[in-house]
C-alpha positions as CSV (number, residue, x, y, z in Angstrom):
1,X,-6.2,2.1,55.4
2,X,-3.5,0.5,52.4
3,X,-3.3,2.9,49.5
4,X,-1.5,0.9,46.7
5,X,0.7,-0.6,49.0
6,X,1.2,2.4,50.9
7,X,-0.4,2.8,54.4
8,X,-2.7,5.7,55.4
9,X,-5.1,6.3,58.1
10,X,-6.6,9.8,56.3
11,X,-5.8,12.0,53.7
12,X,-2.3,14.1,54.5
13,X,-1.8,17.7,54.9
14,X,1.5,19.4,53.7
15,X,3.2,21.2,56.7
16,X,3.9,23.8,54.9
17,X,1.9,27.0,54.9
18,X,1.8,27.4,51.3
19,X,3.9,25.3,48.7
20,X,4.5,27.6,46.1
21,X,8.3,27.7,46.6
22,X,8.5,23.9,47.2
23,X,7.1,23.2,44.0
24,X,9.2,25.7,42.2
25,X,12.4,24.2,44.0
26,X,11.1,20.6,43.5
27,X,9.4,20.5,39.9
28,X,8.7,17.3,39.0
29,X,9.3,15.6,42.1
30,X,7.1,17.5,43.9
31,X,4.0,15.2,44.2
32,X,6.0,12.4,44.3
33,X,8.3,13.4,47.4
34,X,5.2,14.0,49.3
35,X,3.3,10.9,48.0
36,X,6.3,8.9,48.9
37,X,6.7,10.9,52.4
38,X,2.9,10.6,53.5
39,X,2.3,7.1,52.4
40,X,-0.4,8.1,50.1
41,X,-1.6,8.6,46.4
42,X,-3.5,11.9,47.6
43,X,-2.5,14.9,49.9
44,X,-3.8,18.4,50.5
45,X,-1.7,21.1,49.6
46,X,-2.0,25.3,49.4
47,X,-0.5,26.5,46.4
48,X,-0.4,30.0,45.8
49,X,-2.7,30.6,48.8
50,X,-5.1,28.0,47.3
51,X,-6.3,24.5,48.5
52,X,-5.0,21.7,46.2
53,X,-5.5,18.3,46.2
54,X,-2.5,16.4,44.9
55,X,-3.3,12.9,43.3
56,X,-0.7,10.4,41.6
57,X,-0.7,7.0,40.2
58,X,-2.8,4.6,38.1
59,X,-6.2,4.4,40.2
60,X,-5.9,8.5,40.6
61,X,-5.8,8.5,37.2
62,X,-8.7,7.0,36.1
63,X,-10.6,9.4,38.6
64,X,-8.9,12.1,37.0
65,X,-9.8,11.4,33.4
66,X,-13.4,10.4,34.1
67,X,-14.5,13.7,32.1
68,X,-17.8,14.0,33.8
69,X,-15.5,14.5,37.2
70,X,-13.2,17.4,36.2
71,X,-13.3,20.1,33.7
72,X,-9.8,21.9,32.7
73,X,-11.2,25.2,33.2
74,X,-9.5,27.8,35.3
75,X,-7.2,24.9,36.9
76,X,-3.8,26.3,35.7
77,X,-2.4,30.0,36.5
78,X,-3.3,32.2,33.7
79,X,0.4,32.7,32.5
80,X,1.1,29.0,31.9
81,X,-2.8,28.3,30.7
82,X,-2.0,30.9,27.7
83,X,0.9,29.3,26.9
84,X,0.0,25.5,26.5
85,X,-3.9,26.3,25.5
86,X,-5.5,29.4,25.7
87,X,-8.8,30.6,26.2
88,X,-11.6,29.2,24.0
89,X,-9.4,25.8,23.0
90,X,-10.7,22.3,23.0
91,X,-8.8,21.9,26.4
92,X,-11.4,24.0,28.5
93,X,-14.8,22.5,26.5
94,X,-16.5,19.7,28.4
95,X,-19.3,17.3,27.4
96,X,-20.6,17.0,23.6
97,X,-18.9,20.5,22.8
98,X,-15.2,19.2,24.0
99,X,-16.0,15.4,22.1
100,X,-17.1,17.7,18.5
101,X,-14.3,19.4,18.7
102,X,-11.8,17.0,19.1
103,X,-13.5,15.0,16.5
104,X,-11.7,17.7,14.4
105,X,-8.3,17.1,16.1
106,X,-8.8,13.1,15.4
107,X,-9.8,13.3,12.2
108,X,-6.2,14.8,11.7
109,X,-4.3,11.8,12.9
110,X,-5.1,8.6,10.5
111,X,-2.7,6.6,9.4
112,X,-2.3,7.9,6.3
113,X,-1.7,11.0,8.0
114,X,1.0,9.9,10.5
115,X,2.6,8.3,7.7
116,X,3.0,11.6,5.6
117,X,4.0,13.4,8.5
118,X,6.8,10.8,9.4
119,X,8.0,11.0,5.6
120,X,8.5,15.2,6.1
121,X,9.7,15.0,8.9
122,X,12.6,12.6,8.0
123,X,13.0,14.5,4.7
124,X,13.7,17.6,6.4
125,X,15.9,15.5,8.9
126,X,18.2,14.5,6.1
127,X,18.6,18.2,4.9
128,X,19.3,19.1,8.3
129,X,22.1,16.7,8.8
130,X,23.7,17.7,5.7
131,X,23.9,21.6,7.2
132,X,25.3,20.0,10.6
133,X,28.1,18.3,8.7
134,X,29.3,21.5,7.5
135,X,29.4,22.8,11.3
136,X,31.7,21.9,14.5
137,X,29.1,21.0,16.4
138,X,25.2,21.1,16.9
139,X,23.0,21.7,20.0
140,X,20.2,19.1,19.0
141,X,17.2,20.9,21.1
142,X,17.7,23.7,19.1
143,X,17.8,22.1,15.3
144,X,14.6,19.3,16.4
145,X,12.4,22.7,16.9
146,X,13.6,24.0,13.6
147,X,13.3,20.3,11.9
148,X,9.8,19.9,13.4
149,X,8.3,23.0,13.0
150,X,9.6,22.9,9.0
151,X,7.5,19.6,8.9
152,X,4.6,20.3,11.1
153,X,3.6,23.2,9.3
154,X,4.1,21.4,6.0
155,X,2.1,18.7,7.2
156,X,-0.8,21.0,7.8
157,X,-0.3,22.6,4.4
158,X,1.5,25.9,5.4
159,X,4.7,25.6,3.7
160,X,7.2,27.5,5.2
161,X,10.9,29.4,3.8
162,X,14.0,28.9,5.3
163,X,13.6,32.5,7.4
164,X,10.0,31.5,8.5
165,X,11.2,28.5,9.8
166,X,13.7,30.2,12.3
167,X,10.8,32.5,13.3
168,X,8.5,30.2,14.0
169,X,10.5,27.9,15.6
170,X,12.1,30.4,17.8
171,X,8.2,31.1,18.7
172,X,7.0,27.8,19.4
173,X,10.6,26.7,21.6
174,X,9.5,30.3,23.6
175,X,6.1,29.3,24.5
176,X,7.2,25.6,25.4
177,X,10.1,26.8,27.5
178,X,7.9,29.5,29.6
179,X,5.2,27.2,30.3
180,X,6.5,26.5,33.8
181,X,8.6,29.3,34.4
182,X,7.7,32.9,36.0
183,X,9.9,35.7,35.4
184,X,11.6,36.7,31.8
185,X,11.2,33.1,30.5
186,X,7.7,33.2,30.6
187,X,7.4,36.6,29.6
188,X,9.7,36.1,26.5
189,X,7.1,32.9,25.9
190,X,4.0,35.4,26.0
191,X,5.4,38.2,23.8
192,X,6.3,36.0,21.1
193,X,3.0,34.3,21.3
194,X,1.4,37.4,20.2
195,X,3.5,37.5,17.0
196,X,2.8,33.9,16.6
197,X,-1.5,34.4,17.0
198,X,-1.7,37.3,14.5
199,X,0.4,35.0,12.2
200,X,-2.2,32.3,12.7
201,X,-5.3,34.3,12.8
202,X,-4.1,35.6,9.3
203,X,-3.5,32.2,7.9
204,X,-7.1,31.3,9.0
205,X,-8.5,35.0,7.5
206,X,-6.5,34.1,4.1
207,X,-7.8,30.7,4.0
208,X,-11.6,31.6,4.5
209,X,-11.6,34.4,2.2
210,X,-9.5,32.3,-0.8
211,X,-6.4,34.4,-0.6
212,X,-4.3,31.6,0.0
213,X,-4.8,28.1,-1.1
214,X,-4.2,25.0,1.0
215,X,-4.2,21.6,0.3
216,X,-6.1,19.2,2.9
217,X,-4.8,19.2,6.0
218,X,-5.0,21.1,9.4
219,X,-4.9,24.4,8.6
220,X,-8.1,24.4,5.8
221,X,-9.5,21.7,8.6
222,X,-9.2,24.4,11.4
223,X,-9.9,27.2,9.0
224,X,-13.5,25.5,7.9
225,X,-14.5,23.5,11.3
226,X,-17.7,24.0,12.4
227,X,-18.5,23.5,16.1
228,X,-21.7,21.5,17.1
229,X,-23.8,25.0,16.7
230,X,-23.0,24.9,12.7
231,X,-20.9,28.0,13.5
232,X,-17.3,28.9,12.3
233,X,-14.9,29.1,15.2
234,X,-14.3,33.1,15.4
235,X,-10.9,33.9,13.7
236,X,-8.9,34.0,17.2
237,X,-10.4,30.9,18.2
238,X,-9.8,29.1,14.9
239,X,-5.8,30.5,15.3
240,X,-5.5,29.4,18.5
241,X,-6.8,25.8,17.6
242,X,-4.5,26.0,15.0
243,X,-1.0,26.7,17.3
244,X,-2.7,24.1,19.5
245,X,-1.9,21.8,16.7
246,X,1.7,23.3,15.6
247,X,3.1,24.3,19.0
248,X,2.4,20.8,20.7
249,X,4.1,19.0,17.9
250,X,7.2,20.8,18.4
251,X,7.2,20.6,21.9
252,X,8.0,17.3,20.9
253,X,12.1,18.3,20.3
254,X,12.5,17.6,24.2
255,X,11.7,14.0,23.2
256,X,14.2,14.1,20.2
257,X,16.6,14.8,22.6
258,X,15.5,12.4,24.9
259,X,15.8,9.8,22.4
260,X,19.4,10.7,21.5
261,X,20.4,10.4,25.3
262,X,18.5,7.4,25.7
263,X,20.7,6.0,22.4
264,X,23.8,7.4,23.9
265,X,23.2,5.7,27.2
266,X,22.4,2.7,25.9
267,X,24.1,2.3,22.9
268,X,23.1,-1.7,22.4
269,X,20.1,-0.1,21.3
270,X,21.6,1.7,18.8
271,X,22.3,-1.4,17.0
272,X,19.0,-3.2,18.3
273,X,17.1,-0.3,16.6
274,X,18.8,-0.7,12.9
275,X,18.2,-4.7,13.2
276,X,14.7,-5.2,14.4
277,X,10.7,-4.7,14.0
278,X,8.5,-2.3,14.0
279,X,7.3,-3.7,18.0
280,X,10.7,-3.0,19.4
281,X,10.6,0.3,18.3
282,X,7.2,1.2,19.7
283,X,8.7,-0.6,23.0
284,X,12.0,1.5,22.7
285,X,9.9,5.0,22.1
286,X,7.0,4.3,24.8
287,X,10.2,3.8,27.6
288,X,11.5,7.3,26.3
289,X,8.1,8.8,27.1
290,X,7.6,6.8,30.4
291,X,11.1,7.2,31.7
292,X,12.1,10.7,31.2
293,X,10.2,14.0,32.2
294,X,7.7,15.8,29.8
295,X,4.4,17.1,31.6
296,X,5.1,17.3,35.3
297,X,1.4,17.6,36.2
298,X,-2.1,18.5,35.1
299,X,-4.6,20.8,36.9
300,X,-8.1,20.3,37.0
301,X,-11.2,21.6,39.1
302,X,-13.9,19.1,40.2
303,X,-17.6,19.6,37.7
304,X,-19.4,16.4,39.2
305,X,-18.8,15.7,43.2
306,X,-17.5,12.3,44.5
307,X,-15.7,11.1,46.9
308,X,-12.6,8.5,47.2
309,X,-9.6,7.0,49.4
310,X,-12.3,9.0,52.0
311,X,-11.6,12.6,50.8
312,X,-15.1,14.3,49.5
313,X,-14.5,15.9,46.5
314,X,-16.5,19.3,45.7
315,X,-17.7,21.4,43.2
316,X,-14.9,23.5,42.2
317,X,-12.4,22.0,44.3
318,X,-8.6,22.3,42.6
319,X,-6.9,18.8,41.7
320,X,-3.2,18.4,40.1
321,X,-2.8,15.0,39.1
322,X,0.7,13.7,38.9
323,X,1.9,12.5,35.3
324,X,5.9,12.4,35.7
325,X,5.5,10.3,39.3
326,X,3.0,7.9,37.8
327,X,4.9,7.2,34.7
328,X,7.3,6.4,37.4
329,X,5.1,4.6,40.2
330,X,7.1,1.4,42.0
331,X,3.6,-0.1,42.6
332,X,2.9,-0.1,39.1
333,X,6.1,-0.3,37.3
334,X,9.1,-2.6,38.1
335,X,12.7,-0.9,39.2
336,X,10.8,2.5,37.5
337,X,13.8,4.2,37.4
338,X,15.8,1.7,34.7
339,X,15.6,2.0,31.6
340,X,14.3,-1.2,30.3
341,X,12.2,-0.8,26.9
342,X,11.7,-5.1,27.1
343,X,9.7,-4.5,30.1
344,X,6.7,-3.8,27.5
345,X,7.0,-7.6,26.6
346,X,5.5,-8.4,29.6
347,X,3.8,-5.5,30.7
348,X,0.3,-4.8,29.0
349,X,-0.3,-1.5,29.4
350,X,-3.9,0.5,29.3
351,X,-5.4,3.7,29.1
352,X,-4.4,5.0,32.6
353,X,-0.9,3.5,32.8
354,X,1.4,5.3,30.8
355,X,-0.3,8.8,30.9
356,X,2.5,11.4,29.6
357,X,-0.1,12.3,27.2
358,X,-3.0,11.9,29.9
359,X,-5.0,8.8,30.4
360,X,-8.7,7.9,29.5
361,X,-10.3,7.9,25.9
362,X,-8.7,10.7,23.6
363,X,-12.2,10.7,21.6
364,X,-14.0,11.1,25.1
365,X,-11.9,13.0,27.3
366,X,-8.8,14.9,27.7
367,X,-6.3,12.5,26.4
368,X,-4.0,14.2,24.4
369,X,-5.1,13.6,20.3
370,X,-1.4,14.7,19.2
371,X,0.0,11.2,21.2
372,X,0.0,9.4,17.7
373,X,2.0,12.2,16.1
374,X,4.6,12.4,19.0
375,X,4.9,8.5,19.1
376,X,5.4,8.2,15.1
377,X,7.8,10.9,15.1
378,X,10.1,9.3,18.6
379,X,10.4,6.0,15.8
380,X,11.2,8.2,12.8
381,X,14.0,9.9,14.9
382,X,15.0,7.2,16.9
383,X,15.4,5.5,13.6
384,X,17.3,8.0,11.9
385,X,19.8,8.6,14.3
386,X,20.2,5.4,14.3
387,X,20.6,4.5,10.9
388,X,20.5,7.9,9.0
389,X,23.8,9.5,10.4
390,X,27.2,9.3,12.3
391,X,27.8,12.0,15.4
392,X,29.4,12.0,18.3
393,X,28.5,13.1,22.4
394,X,31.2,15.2,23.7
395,X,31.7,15.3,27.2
396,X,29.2,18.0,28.2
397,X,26.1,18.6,31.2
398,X,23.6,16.4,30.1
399,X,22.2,16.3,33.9
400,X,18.4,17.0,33.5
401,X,17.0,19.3,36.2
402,X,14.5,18.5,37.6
403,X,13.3,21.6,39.0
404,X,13.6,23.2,35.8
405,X,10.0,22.7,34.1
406,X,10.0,21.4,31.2
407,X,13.2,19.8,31.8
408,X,15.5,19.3,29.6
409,X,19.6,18.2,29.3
410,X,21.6,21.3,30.7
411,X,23.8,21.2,27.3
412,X,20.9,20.9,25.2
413,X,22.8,17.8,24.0
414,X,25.7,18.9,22.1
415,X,26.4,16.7,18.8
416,X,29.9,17.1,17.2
417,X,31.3,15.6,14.0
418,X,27.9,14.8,12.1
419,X,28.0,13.2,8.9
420,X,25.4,11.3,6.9
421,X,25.5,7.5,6.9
């Protein structure tokens, strides 16, 4: 039988036992490898002592993201599912309860919205870079959580002081950084998001009772949403929805970074970037997000059964579908590994293509409703380092791991001699 090019006569079994220490070796490669070793765009796999079917490219996406197929819940280990989501979040509703609740994470992401949310966050930018000039050097990772999280929480209407802003940040980078990680990362990641859901759950107490007034935005959004019962979310619910809109947005300083290496790699587009449209920089931004490694995967248990490529899938049955390997899938995408931003000239893309923020609808299923947010703020900062400042890349590690989930540049990307343009 030809999978996608690939030839398979039935669906593979790792060797392996159990895979646990594969995966944790491998990271993002690890569906891929085996995809790429098997001759398939499925396999079965054990994963801590579990039964797992591993899925990867375009077709196995629009499977995945069928939401009447899979449901979210309990298809992550606790310790990372806390981390990115948490119990009682839009991510493990399905059906009319998971499309009215993300009606209220939509209604957050107009254009007008983007647009104020691109203006902070360059505003803040430009104050930032005048504190860099005064140092030796930076570590960009660390500064885009501190820049985003000052503007995110703006955005939503939850202005914050110089001091907060280190404390949340320092929060939000924890959770990120711990998401796939066991041990005293994820740990760390945990503990601080305690501190960070009694700080939410007061923000949504203060707001309901009019001790603190907010202007429109997500916080009084979250604080007064109503779910399809006419029922206010209960106040841990409503804070956890609430870091669900903050924490995602500054996971986002990964793709800062990856912006800047992508700059510093290819520094024609540095200058193709200060002399073009507003099409080349959606083009430059989309081949960040396709080329280099956010999400590695996404788990998923089976709601509906069904059956394809000849594997039955059942009731309950556990599914990771691969999102760095498709992003990077040779039957779909030419030479994946270049970095070639043009290639979106010729290559319509459409819902279950370029899934680093999941594929499908966003209204209907489990596409991420932040992607507008993360793709306007890639062209503000690919925009301002390219027009808004001078710096310049020391020799330093920026090798990206990846075994280390989420990945990032081993340096952190280390900027020296900063000054405004």
């Amino acid at each position: 039988m030809k999978l996608n090019g690939r030839i398979s006569s039935a669906i593979p079994r790792d060797r392996a036992p159990d895979s646990t220490l594969s995966l944790l070796s491998e990271g993002y490669a690890f569906i891929p490898n085996r995809c790429g070793r098997y001759g398939s765009d499925l396999f079965m796999a054990r994963l801590m002592l579990s039964p797992v079917v591993c899925m990867s490219g375009r077709e196995a996406a629009s499977r995945f993201y069928d939401h009447y197929r899979f449901t979210r819940r309990h298809a992550l280990p606790p310790t990372t599912f806390a981390l990115i989501q948490d119990h009682g979040s839009v991510m493990v509703l399905d059906g009319d309860a998971h499309r009215h609740r993300k009606k209220m994470f939509l209604s957050l992401v107009g254009p007008a919205a983007l647009q104020r949310f691109s203006d902070l966050f360059a505003g803040h930018w430009r104050q930032a870079v005048l504190r860099w000039a005064t140092m030796d050097s930076v570590v960009l990772l660390d500064e885009a959580h501190r820049v985003i999280t000052a503007a995110v929480c703006e955005w939503a209407g939850l202005p914050l002081t110089s001091d907060e802003v280190g404390a949340r940040a320092a929060e939000f980078a924890a959770m990120v950084a711990g998401t796939g990680s066991i041990g005293p990362r994820n740990w760390r990641g945990h503990l601080l998001r305690a501190r960070t859901e009694r700080w939410a759950g007061r923000t949504i107490e203060e707001i309901r009772s009019g001790r603190r007034e907010v202007p429109l935005g997500a916080a009084r959004t979250v604080a007064t949403h109503r779910d399809a019962d006419g029922r206010l979310l209960d106040v841990k619910t409503a804070g956890v929805e609430l870091i669900n809109v903050l924490r995602p947005t500054v996971a986002n300083a990964r793709y800062v970074v990856f912006v800047a290496m992508a700059l510093h790699e290819h520094p024609h587009w540095v200058e193709a970037l200060r002399n073009t449209d507003e099409n080349t920089r959606q083009r430059f931004v989309l081949e960040v997000r396709r080329v280099f490694p956010f999400i590695p995967f996404i788990g998923g248990r089976v709601r509906e059964p069904f059956e394809w490529r000849g594997h039955a899938f059942r009731v309950g049955d556990w599914a990771l579908m691969d999102l760095y390997g498709t992003n990077h899938d040779p039957d779909r995408w030419q030479a994946p590994e270049r970095f070639d931003p043009d290639r979106f000239y010729t290559e319509a893309i459409d819902a279950f293509d370029l899934i680093s923020h999941g594929g499908g609808s966003a209204a209907d299923g489990h596409r991420c409703p932040g992607e507008g947010i993360t793709q306007t703020l890639l062209i503000t900062a690919a925009d301002l380092l390219a027009h808004s400042m001078r710096y310049e890349v020391p020799p330093q590690d920026l090798r990206i791991d990846l075994a280390y989930i989420p990945a990032r540049p081993r340096s952190g990307c280390v900027l020296r001699n900063v000054q405004p343009a």
